[in-house]
PQR file of N, CA, C, O and H, with PARSE charges and radii, in Angstrom:
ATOM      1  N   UNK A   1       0.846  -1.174   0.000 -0.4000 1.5000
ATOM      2  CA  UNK A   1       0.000   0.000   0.000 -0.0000 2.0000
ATOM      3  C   UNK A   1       0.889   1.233   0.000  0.5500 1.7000
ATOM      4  O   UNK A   1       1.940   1.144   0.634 -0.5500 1.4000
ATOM      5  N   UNK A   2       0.659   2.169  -0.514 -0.4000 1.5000
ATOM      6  CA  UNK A   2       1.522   3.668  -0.669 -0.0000 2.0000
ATOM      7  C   UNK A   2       0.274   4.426  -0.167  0.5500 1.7000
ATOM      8  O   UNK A   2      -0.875   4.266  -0.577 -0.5500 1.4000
ATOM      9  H   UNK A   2      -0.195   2.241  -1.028  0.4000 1.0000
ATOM     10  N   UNK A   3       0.806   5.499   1.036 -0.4000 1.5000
ATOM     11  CA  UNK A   3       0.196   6.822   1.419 -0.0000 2.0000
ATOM     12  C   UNK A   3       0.991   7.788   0.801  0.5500 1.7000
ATOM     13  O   UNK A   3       2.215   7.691   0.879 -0.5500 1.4000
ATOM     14  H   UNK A   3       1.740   5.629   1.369  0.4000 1.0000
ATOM     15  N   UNK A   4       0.422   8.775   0.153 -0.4000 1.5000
ATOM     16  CA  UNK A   4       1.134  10.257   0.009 -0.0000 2.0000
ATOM     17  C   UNK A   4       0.598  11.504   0.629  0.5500 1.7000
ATOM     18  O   UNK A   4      -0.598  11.583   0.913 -0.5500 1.4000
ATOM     19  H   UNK A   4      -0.572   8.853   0.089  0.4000 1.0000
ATOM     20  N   UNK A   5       1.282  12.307   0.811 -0.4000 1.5000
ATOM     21  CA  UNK A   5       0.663  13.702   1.565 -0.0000 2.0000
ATOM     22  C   UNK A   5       1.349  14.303   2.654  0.5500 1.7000
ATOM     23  O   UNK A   5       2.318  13.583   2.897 -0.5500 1.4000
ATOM     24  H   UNK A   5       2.253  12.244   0.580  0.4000 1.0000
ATOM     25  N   UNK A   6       1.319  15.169   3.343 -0.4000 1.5000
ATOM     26  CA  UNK A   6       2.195  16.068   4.191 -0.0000 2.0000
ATOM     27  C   UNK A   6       2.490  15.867   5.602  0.5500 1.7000
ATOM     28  O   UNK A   6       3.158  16.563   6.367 -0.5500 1.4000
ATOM     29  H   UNK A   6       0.532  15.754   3.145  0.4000 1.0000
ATOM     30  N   UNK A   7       1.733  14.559   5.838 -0.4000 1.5000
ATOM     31  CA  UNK A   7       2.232  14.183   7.151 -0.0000 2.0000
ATOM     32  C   UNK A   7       1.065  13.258   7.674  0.5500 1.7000
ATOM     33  O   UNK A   7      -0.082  13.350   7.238 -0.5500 1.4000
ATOM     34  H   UNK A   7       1.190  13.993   5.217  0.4000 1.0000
ATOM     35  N   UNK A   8       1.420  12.435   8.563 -0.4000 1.5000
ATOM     36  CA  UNK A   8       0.771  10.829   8.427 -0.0000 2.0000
ATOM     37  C   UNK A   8      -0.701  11.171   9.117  0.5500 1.7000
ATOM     38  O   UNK A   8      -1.305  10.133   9.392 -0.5500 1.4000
ATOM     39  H   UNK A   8       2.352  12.360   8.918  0.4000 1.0000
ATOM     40  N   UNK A   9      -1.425  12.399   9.464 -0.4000 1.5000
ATOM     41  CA  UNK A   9      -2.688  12.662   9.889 -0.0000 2.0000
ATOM     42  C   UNK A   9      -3.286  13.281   8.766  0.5500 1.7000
ATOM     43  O   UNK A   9      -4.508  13.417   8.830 -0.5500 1.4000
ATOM     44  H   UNK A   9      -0.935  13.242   9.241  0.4000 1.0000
ATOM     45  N   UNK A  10      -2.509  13.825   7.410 -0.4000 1.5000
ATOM     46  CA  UNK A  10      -3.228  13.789   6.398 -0.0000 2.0000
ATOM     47  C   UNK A  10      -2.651  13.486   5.164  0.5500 1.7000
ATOM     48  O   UNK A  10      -2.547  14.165   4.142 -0.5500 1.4000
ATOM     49  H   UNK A  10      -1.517  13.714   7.358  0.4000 1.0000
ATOM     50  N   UNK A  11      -2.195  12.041   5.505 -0.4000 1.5000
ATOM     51  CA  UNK A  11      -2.145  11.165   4.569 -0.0000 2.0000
ATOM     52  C   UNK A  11      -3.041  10.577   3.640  0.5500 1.7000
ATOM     53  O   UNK A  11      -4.160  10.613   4.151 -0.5500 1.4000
ATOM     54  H   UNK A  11      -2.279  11.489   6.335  0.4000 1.0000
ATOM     55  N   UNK A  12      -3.081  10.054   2.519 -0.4000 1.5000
ATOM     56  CA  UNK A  12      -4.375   9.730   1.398 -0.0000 2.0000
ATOM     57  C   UNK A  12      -3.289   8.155   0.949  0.5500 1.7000
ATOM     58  O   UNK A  12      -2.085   7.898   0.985 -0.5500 1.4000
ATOM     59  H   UNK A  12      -2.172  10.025   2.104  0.4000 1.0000
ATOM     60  N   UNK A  13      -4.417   7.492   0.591 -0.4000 1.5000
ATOM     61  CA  UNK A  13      -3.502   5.878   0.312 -0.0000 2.0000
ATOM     62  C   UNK A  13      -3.762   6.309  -1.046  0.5500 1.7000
ATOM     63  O   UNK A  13      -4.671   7.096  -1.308 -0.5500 1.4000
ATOM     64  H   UNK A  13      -5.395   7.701   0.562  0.4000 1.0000
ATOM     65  N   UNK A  14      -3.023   5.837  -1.876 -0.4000 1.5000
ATOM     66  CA  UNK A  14      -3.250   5.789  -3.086 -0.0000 2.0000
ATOM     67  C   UNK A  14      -2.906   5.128  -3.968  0.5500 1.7000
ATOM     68  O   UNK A  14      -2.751   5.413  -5.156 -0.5500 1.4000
ATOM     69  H   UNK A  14      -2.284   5.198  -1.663  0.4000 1.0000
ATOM     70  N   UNK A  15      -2.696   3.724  -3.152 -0.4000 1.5000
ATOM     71  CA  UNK A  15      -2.463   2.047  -3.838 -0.0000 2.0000
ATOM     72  C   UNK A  15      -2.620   1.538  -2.801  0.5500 1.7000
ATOM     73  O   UNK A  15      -2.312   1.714  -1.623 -0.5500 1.4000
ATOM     74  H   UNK A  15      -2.822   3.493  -2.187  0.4000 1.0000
ATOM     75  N   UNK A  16      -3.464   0.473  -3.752 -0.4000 1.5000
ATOM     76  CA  UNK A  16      -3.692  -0.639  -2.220 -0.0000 2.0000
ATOM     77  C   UNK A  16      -3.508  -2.066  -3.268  0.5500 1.7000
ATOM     78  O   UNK A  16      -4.124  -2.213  -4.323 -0.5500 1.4000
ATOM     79  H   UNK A  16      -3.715   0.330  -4.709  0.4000 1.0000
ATOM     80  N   UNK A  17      -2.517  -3.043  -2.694 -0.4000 1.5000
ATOM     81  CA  UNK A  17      -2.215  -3.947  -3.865 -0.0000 2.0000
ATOM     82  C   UNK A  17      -2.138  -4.014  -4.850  0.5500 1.7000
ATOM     83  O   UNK A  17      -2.849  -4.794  -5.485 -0.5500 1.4000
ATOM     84  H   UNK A  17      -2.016  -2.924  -1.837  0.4000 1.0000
ATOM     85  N   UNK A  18      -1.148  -3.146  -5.480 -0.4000 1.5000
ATOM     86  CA  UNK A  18      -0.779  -2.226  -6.492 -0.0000 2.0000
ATOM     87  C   UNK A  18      -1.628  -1.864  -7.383  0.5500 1.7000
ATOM     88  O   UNK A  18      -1.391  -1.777  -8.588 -0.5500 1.4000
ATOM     89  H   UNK A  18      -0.570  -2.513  -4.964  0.4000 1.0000
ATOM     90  N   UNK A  19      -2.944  -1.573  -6.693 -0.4000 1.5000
ATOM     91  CA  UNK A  19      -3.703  -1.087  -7.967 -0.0000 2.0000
ATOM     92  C   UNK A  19      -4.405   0.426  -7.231  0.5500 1.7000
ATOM     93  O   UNK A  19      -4.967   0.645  -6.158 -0.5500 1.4000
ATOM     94  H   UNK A  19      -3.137  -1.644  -5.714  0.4000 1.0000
ATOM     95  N   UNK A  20      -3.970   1.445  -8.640 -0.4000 1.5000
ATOM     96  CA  UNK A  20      -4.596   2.533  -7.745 -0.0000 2.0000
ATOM     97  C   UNK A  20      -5.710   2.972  -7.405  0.5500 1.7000
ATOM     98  O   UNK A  20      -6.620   2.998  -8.233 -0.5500 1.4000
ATOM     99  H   UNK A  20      -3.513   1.268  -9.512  0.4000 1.0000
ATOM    100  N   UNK A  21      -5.879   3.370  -6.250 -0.4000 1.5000
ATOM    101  CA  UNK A  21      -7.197   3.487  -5.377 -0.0000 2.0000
ATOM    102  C   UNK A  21      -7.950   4.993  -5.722  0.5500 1.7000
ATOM    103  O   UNK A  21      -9.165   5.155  -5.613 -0.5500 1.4000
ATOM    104  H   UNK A  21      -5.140   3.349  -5.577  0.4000 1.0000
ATOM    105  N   UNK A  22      -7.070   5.976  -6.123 -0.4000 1.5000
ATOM    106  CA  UNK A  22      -7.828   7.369  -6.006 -0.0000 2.0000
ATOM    107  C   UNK A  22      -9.508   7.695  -6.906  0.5500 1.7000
ATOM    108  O   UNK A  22      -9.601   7.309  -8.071 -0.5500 1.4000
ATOM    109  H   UNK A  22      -6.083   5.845  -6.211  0.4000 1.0000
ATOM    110  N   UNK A  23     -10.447   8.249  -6.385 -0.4000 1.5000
ATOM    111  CA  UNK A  23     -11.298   8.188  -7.470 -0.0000 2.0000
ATOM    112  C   UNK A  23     -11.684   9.457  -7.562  0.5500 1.7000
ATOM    113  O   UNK A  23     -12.819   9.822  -7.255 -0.5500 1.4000
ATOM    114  H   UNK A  23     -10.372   8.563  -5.438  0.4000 1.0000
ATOM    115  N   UNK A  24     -10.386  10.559  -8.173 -0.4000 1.5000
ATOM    116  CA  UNK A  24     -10.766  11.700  -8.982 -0.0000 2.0000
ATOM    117  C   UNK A  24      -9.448  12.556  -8.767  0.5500 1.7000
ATOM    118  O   UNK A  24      -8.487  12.345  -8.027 -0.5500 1.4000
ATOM    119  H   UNK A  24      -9.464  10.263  -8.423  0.4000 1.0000
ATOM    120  N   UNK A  25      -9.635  13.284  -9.389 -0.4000 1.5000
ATOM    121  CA  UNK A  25      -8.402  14.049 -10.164 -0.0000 2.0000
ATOM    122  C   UNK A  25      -8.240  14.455  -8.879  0.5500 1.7000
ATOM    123  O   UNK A  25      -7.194  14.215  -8.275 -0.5500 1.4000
ATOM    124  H   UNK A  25     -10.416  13.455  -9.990  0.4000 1.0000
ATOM    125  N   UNK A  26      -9.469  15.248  -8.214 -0.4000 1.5000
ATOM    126  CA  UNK A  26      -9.774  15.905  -7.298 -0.0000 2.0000
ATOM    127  C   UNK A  26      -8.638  15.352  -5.946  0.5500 1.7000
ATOM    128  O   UNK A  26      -7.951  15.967  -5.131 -0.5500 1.4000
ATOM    129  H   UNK A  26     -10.319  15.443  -8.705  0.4000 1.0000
ATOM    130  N   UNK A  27      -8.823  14.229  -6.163 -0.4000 1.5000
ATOM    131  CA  UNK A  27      -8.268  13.402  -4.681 -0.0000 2.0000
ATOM    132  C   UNK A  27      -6.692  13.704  -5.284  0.5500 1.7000
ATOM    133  O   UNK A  27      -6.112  14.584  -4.648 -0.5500 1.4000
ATOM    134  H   UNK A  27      -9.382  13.730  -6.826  0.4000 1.0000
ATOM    135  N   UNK A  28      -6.095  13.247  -6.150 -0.4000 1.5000
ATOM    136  CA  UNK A  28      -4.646  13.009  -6.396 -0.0000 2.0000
ATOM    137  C   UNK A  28      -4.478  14.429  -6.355  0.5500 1.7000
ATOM    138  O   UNK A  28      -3.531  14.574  -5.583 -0.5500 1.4000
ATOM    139  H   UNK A  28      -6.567  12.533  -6.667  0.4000 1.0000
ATOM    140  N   UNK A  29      -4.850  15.575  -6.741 -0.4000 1.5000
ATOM    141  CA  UNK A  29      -4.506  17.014  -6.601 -0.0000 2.0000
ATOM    142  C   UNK A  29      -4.049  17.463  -4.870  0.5500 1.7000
ATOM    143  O   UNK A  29      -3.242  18.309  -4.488 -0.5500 1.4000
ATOM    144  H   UNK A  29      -5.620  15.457  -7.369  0.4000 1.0000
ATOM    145  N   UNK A  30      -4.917  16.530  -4.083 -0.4000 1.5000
ATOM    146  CA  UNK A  30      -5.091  16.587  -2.739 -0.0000 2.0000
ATOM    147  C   UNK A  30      -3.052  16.239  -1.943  0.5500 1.7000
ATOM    148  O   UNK A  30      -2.273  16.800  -1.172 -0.5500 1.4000
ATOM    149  H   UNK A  30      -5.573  15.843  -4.394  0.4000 1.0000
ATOM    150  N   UNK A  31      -3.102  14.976  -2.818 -0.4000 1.5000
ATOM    151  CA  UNK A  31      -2.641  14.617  -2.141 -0.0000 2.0000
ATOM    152  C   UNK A  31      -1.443  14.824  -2.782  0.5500 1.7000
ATOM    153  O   UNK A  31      -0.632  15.155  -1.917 -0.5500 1.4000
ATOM    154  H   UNK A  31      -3.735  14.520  -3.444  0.4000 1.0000
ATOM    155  N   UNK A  32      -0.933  14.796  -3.851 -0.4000 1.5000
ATOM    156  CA  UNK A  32      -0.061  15.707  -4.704 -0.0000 2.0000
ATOM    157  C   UNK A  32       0.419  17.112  -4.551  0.5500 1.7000
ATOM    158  O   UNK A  32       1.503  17.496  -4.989 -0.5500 1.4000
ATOM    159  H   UNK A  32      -1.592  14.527  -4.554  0.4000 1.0000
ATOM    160  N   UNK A  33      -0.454  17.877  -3.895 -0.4000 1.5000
ATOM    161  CA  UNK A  33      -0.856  19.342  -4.459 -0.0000 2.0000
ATOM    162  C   UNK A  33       0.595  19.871  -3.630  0.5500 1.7000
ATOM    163  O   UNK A  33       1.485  20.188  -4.420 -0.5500 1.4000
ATOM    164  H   UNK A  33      -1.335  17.565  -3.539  0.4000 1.0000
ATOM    165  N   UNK A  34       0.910  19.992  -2.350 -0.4000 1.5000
ATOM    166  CA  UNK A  34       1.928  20.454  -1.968 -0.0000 2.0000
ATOM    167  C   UNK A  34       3.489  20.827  -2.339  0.5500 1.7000
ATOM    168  O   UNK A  34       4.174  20.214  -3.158 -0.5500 1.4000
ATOM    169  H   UNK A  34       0.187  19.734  -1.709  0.4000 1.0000
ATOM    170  N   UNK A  35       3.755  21.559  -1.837 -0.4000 1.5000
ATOM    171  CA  UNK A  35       5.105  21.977  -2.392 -0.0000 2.0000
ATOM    172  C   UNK A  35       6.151  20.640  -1.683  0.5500 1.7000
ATOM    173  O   UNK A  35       7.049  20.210  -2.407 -0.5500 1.4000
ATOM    174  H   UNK A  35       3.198  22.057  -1.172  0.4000 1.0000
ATOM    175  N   UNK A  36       5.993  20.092  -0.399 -0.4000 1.5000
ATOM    176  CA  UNK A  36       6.572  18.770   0.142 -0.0000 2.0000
ATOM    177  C   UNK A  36       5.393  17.779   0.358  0.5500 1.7000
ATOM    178  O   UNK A  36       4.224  17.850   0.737 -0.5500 1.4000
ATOM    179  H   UNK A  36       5.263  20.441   0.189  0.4000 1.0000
ATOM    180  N   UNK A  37       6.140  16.950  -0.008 -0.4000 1.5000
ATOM    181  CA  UNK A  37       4.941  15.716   0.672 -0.0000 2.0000
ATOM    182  C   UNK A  37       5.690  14.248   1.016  0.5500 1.7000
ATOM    183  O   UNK A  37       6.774  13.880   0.562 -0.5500 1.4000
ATOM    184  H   UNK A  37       7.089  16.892  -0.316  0.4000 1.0000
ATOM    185  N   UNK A  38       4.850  13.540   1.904 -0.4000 1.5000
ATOM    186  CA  UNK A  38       5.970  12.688   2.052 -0.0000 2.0000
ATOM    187  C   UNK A  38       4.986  10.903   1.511  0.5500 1.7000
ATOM    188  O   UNK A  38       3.758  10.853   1.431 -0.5500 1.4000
ATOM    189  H   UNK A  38       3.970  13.839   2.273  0.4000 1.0000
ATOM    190  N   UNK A  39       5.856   9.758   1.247 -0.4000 1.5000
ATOM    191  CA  UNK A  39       5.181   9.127   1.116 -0.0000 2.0000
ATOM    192  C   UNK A  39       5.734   7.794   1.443  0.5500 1.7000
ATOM    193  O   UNK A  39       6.900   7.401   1.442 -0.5500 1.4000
ATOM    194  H   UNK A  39       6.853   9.798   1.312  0.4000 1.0000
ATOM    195  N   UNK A  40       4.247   6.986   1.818 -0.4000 1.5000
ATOM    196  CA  UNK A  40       4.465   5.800   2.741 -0.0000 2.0000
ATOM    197  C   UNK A  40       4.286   4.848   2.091  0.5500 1.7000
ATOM    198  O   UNK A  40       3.354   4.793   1.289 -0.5500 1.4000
ATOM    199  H   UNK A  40       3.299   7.306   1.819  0.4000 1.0000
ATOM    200  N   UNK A  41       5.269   3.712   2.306 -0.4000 1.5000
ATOM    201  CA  UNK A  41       5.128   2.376   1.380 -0.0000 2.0000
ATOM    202  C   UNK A  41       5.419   1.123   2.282  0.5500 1.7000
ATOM    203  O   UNK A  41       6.475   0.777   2.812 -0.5500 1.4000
ATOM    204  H   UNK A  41       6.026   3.756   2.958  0.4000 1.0000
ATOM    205  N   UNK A  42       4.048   0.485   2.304 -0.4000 1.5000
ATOM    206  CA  UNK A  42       4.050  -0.485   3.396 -0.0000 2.0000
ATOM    207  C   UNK A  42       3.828  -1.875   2.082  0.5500 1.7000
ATOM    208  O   UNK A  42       3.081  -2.178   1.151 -0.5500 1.4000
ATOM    209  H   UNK A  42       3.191   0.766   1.874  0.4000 1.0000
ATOM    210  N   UNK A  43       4.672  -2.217   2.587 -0.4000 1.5000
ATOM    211  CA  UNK A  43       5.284  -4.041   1.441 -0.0000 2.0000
ATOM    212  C   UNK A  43       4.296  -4.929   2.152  0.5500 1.7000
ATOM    213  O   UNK A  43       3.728  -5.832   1.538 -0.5500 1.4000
ATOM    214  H   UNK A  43       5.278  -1.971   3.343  0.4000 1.0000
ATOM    215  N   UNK A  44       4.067  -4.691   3.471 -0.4000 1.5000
ATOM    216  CA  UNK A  44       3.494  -6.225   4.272 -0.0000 2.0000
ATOM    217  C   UNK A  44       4.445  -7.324   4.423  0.5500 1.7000
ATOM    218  O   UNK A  44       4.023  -8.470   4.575 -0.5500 1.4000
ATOM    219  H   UNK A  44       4.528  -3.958   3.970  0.4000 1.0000
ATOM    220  N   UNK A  45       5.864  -7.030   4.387 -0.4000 1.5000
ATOM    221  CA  UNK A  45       6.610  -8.049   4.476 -0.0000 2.0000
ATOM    222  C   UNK A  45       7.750  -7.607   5.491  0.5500 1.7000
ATOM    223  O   UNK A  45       8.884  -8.029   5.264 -0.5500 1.4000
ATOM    224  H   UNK A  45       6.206  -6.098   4.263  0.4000 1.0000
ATOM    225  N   UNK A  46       7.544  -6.819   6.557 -0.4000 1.5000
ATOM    226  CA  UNK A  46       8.301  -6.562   7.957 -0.0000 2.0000
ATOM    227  C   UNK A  46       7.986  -5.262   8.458  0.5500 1.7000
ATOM    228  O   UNK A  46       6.989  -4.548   8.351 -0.5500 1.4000
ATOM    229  H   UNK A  46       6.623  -6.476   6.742  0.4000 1.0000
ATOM    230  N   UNK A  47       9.412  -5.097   9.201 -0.4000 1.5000
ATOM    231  CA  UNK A  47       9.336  -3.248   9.597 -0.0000 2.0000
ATOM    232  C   UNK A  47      10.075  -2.724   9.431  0.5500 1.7000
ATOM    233  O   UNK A  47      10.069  -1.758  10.194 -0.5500 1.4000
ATOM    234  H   UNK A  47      10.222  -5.677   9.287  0.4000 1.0000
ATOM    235  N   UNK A  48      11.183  -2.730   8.560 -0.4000 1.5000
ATOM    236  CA  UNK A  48      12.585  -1.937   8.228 -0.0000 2.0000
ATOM    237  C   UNK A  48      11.783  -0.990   7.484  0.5500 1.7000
ATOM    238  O   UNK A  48      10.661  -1.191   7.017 -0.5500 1.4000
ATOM    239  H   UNK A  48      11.188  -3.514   7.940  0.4000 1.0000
ATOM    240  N   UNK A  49      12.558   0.180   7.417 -0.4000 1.5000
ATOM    241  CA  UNK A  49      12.554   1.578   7.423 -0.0000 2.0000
ATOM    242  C   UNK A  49      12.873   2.144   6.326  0.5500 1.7000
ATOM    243  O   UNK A  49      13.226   1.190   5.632 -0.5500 1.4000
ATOM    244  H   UNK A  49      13.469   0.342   7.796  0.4000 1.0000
ATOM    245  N   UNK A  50      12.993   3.172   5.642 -0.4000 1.5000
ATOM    246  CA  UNK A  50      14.133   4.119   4.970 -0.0000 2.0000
ATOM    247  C   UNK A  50      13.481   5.182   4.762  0.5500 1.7000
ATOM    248  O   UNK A  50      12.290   5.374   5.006 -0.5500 1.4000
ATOM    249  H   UNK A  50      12.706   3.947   6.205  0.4000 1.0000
ATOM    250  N   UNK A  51      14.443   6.097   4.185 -0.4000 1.5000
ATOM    251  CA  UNK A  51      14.222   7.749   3.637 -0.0000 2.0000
ATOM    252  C   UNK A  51      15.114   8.097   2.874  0.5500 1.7000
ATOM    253  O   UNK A  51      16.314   7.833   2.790 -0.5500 1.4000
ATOM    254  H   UNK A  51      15.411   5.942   3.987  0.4000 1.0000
ATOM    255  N   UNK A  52      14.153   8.959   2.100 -0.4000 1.5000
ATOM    256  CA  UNK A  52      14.992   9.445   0.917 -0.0000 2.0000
ATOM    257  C   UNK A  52      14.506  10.742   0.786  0.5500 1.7000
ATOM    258  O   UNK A  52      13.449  11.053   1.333 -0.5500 1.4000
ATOM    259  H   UNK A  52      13.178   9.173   2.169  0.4000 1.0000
ATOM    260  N   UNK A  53      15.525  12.000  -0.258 -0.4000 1.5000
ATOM    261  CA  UNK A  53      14.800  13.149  -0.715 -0.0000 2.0000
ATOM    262  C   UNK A  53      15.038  12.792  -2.219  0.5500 1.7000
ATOM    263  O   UNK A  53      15.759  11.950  -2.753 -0.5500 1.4000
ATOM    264  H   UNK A  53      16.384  11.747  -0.702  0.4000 1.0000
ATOM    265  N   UNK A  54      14.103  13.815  -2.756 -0.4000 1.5000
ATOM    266  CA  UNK A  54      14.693  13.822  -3.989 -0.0000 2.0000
ATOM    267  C   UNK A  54      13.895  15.363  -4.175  0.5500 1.7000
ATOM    268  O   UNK A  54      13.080  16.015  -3.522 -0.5500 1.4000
ATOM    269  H   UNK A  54      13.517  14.499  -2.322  0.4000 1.0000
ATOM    270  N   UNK A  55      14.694  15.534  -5.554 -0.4000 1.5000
ATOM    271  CA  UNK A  55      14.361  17.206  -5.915 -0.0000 2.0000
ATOM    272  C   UNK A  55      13.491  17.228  -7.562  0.5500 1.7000
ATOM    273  O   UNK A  55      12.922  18.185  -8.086 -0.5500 1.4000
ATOM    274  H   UNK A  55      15.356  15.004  -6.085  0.4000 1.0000
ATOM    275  N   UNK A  56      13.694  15.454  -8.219 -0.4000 1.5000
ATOM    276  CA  UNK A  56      13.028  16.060  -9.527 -0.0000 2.0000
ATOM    277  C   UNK A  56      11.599  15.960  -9.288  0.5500 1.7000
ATOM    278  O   UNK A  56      11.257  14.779  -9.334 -0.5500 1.4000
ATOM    279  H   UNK A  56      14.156  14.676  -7.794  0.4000 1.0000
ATOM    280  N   UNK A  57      10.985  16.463  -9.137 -0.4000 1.5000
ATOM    281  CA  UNK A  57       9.414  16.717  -9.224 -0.0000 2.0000
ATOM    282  C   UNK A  57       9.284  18.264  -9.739  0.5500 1.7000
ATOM    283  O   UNK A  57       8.222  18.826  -9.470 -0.5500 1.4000
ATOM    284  H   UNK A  57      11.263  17.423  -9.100  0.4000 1.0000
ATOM    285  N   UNK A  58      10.261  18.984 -10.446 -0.4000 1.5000
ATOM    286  CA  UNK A  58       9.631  20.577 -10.696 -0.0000 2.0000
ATOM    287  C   UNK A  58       8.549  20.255 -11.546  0.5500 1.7000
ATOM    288  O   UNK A  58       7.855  19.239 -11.578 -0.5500 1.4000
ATOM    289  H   UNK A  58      11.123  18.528 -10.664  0.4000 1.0000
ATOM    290  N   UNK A  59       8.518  21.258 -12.212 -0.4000 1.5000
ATOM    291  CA  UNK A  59       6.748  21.772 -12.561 -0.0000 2.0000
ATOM    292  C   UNK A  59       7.551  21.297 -14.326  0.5500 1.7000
ATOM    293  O   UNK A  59       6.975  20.450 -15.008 -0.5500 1.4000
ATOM    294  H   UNK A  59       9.082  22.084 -12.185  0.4000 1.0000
ATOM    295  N   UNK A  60       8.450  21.755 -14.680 -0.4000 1.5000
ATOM    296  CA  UNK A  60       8.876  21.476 -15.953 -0.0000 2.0000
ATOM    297  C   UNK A  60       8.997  19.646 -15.996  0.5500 1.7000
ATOM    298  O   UNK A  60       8.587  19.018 -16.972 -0.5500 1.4000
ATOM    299  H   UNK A  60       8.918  22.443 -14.126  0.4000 1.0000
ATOM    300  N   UNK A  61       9.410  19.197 -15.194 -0.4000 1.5000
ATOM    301  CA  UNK A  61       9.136  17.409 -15.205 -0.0000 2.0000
ATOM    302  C   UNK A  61       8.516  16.498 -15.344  0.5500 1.7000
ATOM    303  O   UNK A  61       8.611  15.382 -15.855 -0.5500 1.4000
ATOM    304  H   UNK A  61       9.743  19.707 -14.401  0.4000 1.0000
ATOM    305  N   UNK A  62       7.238  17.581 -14.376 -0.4000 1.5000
ATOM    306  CA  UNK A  62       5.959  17.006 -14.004 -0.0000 2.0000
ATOM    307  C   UNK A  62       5.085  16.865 -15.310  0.5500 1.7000
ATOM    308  O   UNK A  62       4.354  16.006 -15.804 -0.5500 1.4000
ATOM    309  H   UNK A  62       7.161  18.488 -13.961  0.4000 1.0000
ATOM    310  N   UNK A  63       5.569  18.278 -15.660 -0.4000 1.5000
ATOM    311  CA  UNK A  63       4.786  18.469 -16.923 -0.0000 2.0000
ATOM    312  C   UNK A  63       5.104  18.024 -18.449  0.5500 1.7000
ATOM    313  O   UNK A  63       4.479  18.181 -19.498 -0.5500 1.4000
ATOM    314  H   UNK A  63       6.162  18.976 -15.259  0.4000 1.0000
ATOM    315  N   UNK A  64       6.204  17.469 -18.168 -0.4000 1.5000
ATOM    316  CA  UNK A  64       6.702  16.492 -19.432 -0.0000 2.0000
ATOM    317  C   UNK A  64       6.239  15.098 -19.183  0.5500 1.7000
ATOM    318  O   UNK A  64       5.824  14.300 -20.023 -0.5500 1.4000
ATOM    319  H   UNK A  64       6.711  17.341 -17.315  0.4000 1.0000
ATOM    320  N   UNK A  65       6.382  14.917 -17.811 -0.4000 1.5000
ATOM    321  CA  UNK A  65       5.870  13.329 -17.714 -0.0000 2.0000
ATOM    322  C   UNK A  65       4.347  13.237 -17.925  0.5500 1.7000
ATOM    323  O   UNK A  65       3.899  12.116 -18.171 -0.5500 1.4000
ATOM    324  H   UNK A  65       6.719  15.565 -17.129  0.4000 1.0000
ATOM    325  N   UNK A  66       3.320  14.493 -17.844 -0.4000 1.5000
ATOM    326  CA  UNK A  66       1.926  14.181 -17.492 -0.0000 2.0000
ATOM    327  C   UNK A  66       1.506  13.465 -18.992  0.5500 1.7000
ATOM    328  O   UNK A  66       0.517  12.757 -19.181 -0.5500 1.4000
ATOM    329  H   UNK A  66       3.684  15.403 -17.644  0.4000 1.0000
ATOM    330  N   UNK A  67       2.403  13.799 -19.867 -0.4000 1.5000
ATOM    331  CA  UNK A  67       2.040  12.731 -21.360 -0.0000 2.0000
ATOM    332  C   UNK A  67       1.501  11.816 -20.985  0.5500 1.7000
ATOM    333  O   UNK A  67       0.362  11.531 -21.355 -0.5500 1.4000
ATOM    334  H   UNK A  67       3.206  14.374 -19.713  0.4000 1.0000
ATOM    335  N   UNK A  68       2.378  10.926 -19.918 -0.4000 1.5000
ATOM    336  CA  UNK A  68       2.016   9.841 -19.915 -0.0000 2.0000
ATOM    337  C   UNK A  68       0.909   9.431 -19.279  0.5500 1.7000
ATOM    338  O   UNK A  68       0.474   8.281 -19.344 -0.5500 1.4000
ATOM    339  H   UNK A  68       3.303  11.158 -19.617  0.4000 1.0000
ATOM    340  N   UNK A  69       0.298  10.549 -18.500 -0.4000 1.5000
ATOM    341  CA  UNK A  69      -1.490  10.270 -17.784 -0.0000 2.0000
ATOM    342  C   UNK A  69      -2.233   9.750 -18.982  0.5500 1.7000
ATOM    343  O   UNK A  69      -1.949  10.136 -20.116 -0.5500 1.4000
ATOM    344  H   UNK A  69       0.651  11.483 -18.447  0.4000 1.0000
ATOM    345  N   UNK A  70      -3.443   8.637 -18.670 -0.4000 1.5000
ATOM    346  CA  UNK A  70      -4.358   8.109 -19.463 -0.0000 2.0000
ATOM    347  C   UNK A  70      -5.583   8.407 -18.679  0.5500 1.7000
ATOM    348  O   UNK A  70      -6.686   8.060 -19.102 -0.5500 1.4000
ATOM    349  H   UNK A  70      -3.673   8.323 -17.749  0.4000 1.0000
TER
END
């Protein structure tokens, strides 16, 4: 399951057995929309940890990749 969003009290799941759960633009804008956000990925297969940053998400990236929305 993957949560995304700005912190784990307003978190949004937005896979649940790898199939995605959101039902509207509306919701992924939600949980997307921030300038940070953080996101949770639970395997179901222990409790080890990690973190990462990353910086490519600008608006020029985003907006080359959105091609690929269906």
């Amino acid at each position: 399951a993957l949560w995304v969003g700005v912190g784990r009290s307003s978190d949004i799941q937005v896979l649940r057995a790898g199939a995605g759960i959101l039902d509207s633009k509306e919701a992924a804008a939600r949980a997307f929309g921030g300038r940070e956000l953080t996101a949770r990925l639970d395997l179901g297969v222990g409790s080890a940890a990690a973190e990462f940053w990353t910086t490519d998400l600008t608006h020029e990236y985003v907006t080359i990749n959105a091609e690929y929305h269906t």
